[in-house]
PAVEXKE-598635 format. One line per 3 residues: number of its first residue (from 0); for each residue x, y, z of C-alpha. Coordinates in steps of 0.5 Angstrom, whole numbers, padded with zeros to 4 digits. Each point is the difference from the previous one (the first is absolute). Example, Ala and Ser with C-alpha at 12.3 -4.5 7.8 and 13.67 -1.06 7.14 Angstrom:
# PAVEXKE-598635
0> 0025/-0009/0016  0002/0007/-0002 $
END
This chain:
# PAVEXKE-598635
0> 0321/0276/0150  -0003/0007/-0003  0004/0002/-0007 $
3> 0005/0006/0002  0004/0006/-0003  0007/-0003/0000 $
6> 0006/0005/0001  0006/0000/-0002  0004/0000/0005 $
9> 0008/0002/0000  0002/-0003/0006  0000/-0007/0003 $
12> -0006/-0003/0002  -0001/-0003/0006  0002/-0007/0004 $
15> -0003/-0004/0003  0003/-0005/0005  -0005/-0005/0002 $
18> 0001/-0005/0006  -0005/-0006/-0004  -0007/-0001/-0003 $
21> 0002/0002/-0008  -0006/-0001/-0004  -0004/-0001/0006 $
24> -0008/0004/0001  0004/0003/0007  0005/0004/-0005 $
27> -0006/0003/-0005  0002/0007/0005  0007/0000/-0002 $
30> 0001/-0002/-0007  -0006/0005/-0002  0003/0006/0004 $
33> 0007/-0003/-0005  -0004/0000/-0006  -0005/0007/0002 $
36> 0001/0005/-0006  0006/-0005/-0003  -0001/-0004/-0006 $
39> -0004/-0006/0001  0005/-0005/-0002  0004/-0005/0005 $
42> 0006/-0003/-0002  0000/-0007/0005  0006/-0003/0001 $
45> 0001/-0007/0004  0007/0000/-0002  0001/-0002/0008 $
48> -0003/-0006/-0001  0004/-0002/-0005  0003/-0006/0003 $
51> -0006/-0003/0002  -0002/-0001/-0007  -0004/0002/-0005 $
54> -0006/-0002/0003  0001/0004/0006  0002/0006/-0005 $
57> -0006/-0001/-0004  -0005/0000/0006  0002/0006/0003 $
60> 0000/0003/-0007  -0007/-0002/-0001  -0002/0003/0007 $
63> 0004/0006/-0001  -0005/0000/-0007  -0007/-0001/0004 $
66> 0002/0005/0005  0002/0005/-0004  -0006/-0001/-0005 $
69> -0005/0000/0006  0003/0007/0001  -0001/0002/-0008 $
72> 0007/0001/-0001  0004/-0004/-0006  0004/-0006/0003 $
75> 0006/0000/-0005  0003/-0007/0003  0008/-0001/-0001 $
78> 0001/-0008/0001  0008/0003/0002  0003/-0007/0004 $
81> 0007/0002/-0001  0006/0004/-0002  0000/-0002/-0007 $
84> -0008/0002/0000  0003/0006/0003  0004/0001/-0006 $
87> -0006/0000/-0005  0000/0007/-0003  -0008/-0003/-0002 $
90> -0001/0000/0006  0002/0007/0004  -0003/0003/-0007 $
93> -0007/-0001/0003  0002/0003/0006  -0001/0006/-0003 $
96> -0006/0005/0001  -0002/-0003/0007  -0003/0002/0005 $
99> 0002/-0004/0005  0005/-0005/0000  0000/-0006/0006 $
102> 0004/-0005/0003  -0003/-0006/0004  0004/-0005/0005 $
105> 0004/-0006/0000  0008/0000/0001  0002/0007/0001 $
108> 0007/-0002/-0002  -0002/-0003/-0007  -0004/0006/-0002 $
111> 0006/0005/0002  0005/-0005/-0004  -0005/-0002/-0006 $
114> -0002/0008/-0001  0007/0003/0001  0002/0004/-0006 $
117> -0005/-0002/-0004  -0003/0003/-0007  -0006/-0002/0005 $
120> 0002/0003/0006  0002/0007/-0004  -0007/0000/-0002 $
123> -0003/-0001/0006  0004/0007/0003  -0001/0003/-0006 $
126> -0008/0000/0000  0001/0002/0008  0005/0006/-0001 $
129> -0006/0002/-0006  -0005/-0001/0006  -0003/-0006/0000 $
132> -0002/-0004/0007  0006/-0005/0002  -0002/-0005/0005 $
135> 0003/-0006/0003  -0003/-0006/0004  0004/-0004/0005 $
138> 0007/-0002/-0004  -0002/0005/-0004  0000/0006/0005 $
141> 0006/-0003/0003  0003/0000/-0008  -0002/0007/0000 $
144> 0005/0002/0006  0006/0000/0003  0000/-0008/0001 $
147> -0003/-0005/-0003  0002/-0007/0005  -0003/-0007/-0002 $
150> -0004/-0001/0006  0000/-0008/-0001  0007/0000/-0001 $
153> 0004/0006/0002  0003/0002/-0006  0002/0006/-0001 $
156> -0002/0005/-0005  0001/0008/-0001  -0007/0003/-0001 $
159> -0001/0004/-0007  0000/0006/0003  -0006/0005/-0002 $
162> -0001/0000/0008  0007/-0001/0002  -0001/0005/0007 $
165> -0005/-0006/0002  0001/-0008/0002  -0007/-0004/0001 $
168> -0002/-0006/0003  -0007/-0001/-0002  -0005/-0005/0003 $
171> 0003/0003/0006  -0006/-0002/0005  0001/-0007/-0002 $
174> 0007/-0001/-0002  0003/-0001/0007  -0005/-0007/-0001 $
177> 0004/-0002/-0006  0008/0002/0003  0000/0003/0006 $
180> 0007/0003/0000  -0002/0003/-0007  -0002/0006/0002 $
183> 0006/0001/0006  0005/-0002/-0006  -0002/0006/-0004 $
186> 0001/0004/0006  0006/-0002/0003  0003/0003/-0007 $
189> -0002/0006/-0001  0003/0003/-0007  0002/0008/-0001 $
192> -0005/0004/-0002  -0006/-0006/0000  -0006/0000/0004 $
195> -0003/-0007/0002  -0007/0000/0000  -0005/-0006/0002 $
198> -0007/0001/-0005  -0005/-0005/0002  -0005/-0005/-0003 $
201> -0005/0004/-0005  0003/0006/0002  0005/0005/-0005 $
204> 0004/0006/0000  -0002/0005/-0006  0005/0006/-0002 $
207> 0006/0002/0000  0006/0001/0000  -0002/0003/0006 $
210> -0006/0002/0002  -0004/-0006/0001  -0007/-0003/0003 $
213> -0002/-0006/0003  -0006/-0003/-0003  -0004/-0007/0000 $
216> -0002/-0003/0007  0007/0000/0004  0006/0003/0002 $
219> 0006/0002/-0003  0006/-0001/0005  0006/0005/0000 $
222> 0007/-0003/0004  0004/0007/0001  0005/0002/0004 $
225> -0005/0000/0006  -0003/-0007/-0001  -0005/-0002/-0004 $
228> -0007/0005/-0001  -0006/-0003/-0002  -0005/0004/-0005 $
231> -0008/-0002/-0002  -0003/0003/-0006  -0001/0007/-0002 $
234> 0007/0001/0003  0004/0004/-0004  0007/-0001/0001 $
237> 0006/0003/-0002  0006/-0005/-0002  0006/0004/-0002 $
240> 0007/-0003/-0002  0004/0000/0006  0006/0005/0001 $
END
């Protein structure tokens, strides 16, 4: 990447919900238009992995590093597996002055319930609110909306709610190979003043809160009052709260 001006933005920046592919080549277009005239530093977080272990955290930490390095962007890693880790003020202290902060995937639930009203959570909204890029992967594009079920074990948990208008189903081109009846459950309960949407593989939604475009190789499906619209990239979209 090519050395910027930076701004100083006053607004938040902008989010990206991704349908897959963190920290892979096929997502270089995405991550450079979040990093374009921002800070090049990334906090990385693959908190919603925790459950899987600490060699499961440290793996996606170390491609969130080689990828964001082969970007000329500084990876600041945060080895957050937990409640208690979220807690550590250590950690949400070096949040601070990033450009973009990054959430890869794994359980959705466990992400949302792990960062919940924590000193790192607040810094991640912090940095966002003083412009900094959000981004969300899989479970962590889930955790930024409305909803962030479990698809393994169909718990339940209420997204964080930077994007509370939205509820994601990633993957959505191969979900239904997983879970078949994943996608007709979400849809068969419709919250008040929530939009579901079905981002595919190596595909992501970038804006809000309201104006969006679709980027990457897929499509964006809108489930509406209508049924089901289907969008490609370069489309940009209107997502508003619902009355």
């Amino acid at each position: 990447m090519t050395e910027r001006t930076h701004r100083a933005p006053t607004t938040a920046g902008p989010v990206a919900l991704v349908g897959s592919g963190e920290f892979l080549p096929q997502m270089n277009e995405v991550d450079q238009h979040l990093l374009a005239g921002r800070n090049p530093r990334v906090a990385v977080l693959a908190t919603a992995a925790g459950l899987e272990g600490p060699e499961t955290v440290s793996r996606w930490l170390d491609m969130g590093r080689d990828h964001f390095s082969r970007l000329g962007a500084e990876p600041v890693l945060l080895p957050v597996m937990d409640a208690a880790d979220a807690a550590e003020e250590d950690y949400a202290a070096q949040l601070a002055g990033v450009g973009l902060v990054y959430l890869s995937g794994g359980n959705p639930a466990y992400l949302a319930a792990s960062l919940r009203d924590s000193a790192v959570w607040r810094a991640i909204i912090a940095a966002w609110q003083a412009g900094a890029a959000l981004a969300g992967c899989s479970a962590g594009a889930m955790a930024l909306s409305a909803e962030a079920p479990s698809v393994r074990d169909r718990a339940d948990e209420a997204g964080l709610g930077p994007i509370g208008h939205l509820a994601v189903i990633p993957h959505f081109d191969r979900i239904a190979n997983w879970d078949g009846s994943f996608v007709a459950r979400r849809a068969a309960r419709p919250r008040p003043g929530v939009t579901l949407i079905g981002i595919d593989e190596d595909t992501a939604l970038v804006g809000g809160p309201t104006h969006w475009t679709v980027m990457g190789r897929g499509t964006v499906t809108v489930f509406g009052e209508d049924g089901p619209t289907l969008h490609r990239p370069g489309t940009s979209l209107v997502l508003a709260p619902q009355a």
